[in-house]
matplotlib code that plots the C-alpha trace (Angstrom):
import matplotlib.pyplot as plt

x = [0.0, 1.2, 1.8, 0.8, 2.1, 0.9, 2.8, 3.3, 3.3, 5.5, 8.2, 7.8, 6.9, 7.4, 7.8, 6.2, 3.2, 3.1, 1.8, 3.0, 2.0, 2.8, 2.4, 0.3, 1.9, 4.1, 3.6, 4.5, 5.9, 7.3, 10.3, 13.1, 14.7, 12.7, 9.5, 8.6, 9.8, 8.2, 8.9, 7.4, 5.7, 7.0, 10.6, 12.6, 15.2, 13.3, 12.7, 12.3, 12.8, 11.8, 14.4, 14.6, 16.9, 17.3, 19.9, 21.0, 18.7, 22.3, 23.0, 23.2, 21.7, 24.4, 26.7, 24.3, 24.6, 28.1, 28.6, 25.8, 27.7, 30.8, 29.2, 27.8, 31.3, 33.2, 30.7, 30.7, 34.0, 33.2, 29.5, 28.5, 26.5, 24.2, 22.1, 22.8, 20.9, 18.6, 15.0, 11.8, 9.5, 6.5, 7.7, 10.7, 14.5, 15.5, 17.9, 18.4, 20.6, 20.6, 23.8, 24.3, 27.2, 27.6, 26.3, 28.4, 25.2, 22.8, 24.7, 24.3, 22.0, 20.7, 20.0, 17.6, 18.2, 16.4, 16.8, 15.4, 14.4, 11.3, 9.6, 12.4, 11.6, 14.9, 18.7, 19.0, 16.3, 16.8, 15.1, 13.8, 16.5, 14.2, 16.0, 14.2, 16.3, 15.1, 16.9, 16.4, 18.0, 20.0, 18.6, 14.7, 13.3, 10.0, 10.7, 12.6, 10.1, 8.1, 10.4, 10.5, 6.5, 6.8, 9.1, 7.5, 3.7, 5.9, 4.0, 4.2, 0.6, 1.0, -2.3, -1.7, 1.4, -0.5, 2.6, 1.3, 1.8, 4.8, 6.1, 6.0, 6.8, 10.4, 13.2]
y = [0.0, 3.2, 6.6, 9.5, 12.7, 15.9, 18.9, 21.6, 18.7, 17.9, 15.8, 18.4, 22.0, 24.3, 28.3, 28.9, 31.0, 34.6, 37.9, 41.3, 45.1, 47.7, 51.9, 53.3, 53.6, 50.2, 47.5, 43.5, 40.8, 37.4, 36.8, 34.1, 35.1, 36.6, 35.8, 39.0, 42.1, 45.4, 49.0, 52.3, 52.1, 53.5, 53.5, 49.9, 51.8, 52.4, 48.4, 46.3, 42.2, 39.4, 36.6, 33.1, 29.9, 26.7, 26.5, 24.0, 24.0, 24.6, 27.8, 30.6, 34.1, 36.0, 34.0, 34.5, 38.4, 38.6, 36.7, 39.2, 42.3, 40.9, 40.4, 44.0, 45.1, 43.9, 44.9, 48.6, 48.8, 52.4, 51.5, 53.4, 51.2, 53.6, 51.1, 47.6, 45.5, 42.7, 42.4, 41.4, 41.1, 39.7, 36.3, 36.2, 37.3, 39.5, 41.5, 45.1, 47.1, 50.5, 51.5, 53.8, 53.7, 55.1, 53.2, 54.1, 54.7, 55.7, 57.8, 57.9, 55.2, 53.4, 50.0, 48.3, 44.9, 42.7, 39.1, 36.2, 32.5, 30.6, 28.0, 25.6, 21.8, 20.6, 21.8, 18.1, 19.5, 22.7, 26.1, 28.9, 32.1, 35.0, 38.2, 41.5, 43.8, 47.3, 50.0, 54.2, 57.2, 58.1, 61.4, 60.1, 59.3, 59.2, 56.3, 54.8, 54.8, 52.9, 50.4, 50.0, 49.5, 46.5, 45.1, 46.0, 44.4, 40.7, 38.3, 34.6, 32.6, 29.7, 28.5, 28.1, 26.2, 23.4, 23.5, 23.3, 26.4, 24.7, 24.0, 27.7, 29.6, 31.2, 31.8]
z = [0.0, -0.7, 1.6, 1.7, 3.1, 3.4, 2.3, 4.6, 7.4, 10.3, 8.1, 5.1, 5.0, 2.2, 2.9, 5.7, 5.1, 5.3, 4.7, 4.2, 3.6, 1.1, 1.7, -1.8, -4.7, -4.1, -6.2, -5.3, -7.8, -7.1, -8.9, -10.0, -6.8, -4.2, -2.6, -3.2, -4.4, -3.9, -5.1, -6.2, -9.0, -12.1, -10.3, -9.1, -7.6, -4.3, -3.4, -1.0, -1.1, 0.5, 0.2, 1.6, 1.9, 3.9, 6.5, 8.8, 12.3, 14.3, 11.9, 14.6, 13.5, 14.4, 12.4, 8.9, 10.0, 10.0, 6.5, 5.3, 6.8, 5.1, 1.9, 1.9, 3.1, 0.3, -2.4, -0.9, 1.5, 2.2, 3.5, 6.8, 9.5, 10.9, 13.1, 14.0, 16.4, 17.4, 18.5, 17.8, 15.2, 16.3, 18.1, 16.5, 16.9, 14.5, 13.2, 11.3, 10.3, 8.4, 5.9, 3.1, 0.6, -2.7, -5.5, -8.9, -10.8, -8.0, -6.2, -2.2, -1.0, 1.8, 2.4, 5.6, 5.8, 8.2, 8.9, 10.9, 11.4, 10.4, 13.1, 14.1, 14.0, 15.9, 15.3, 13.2, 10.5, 8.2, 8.9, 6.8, 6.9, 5.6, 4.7, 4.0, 2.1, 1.3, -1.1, -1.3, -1.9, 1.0, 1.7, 1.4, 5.5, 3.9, 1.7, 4.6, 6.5, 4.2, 4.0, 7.5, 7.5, 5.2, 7.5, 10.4, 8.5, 7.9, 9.8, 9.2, 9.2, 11.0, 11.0, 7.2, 7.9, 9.5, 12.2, 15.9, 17.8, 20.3, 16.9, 15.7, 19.1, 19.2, 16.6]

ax = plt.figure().add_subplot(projection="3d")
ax.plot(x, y, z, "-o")
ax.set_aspect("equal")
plt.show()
């Protein structure tokens, strides 16, 4: 006899369901390699991206920060960290930091970039790393500030997920 298995279950899950907001006048796409990427319509420049990968359930969040940082680093050595820290997002730990740098055909910018850990189903099975990466002209708060909202709106659906809730509690 054959079996069956459910997908999202407790032996296989997909991307954990989730939902997000956009201020007016954003628009939201998936793409070949985000979840989602949102920016002002009529102009891609001002963005923001939601990104995701697998990573072993023993990856440690502050270790995936500090290759990010470095990645960031080395593409724009003279990048300025204007906030770095840790919270929360809801029931998660997470993670943002501000920067701007000068981008050789965009000229100042600034980049929020905000990171964290789906549910976690033991440190022997993989877990989702989501990364929220938002892009504007350095000088613009207001579009900042928008960024920050989608962020801030990020809210994983765990009923969807057909997880139990000791399952999804904590990062």
């Amino acid at each position: 006899m054959a079996t069956q298995h459910d997908v999202p279950s407790r032996d296989f899950w997909t991307v954990t369901p989730f939902h997000f907001s956009t201020p007016d006048g954003w628009v939201a796409k998936q793409t070949v390699d985000h979840l989602a990427f949102m920016h002002v319509d009529g102009n891609t420049d001002i963005n923001c991206a939601i990104g995701w990968k697998r990573v072993a359930g023993s990856m440690d969040l502050r270790r995936l920060i500090q290759i990010n940082s470095l990645a960031l680093k080395k593409r724009f050595p003279e990048a300025i960290i204007s906030l770095s820290r840790y919270g929360r997002l809801r029931d998660r730990v997470a993670y943002m930091r501000v920067a701007e740098f000068d981008h050789p055909e965009l000229g100042p910018y600034g980049q929020i970039y905000s990171a964290f850990f789906g549910p976690r189903f033991g440190s022997d099975r993989p877990v989702e790393f989501f990364e929220l990466t938002g892009a504007f002209p350095a000088a613009d708060n207001e579009r900042m500030k928008e960024i920050i909202a989608i962020v801030e709106s990020f809210q994983f659906r765990f009923a969807d997920a057909k997880v139990s809730p000791l399952q999804a509690k904590g990062a």
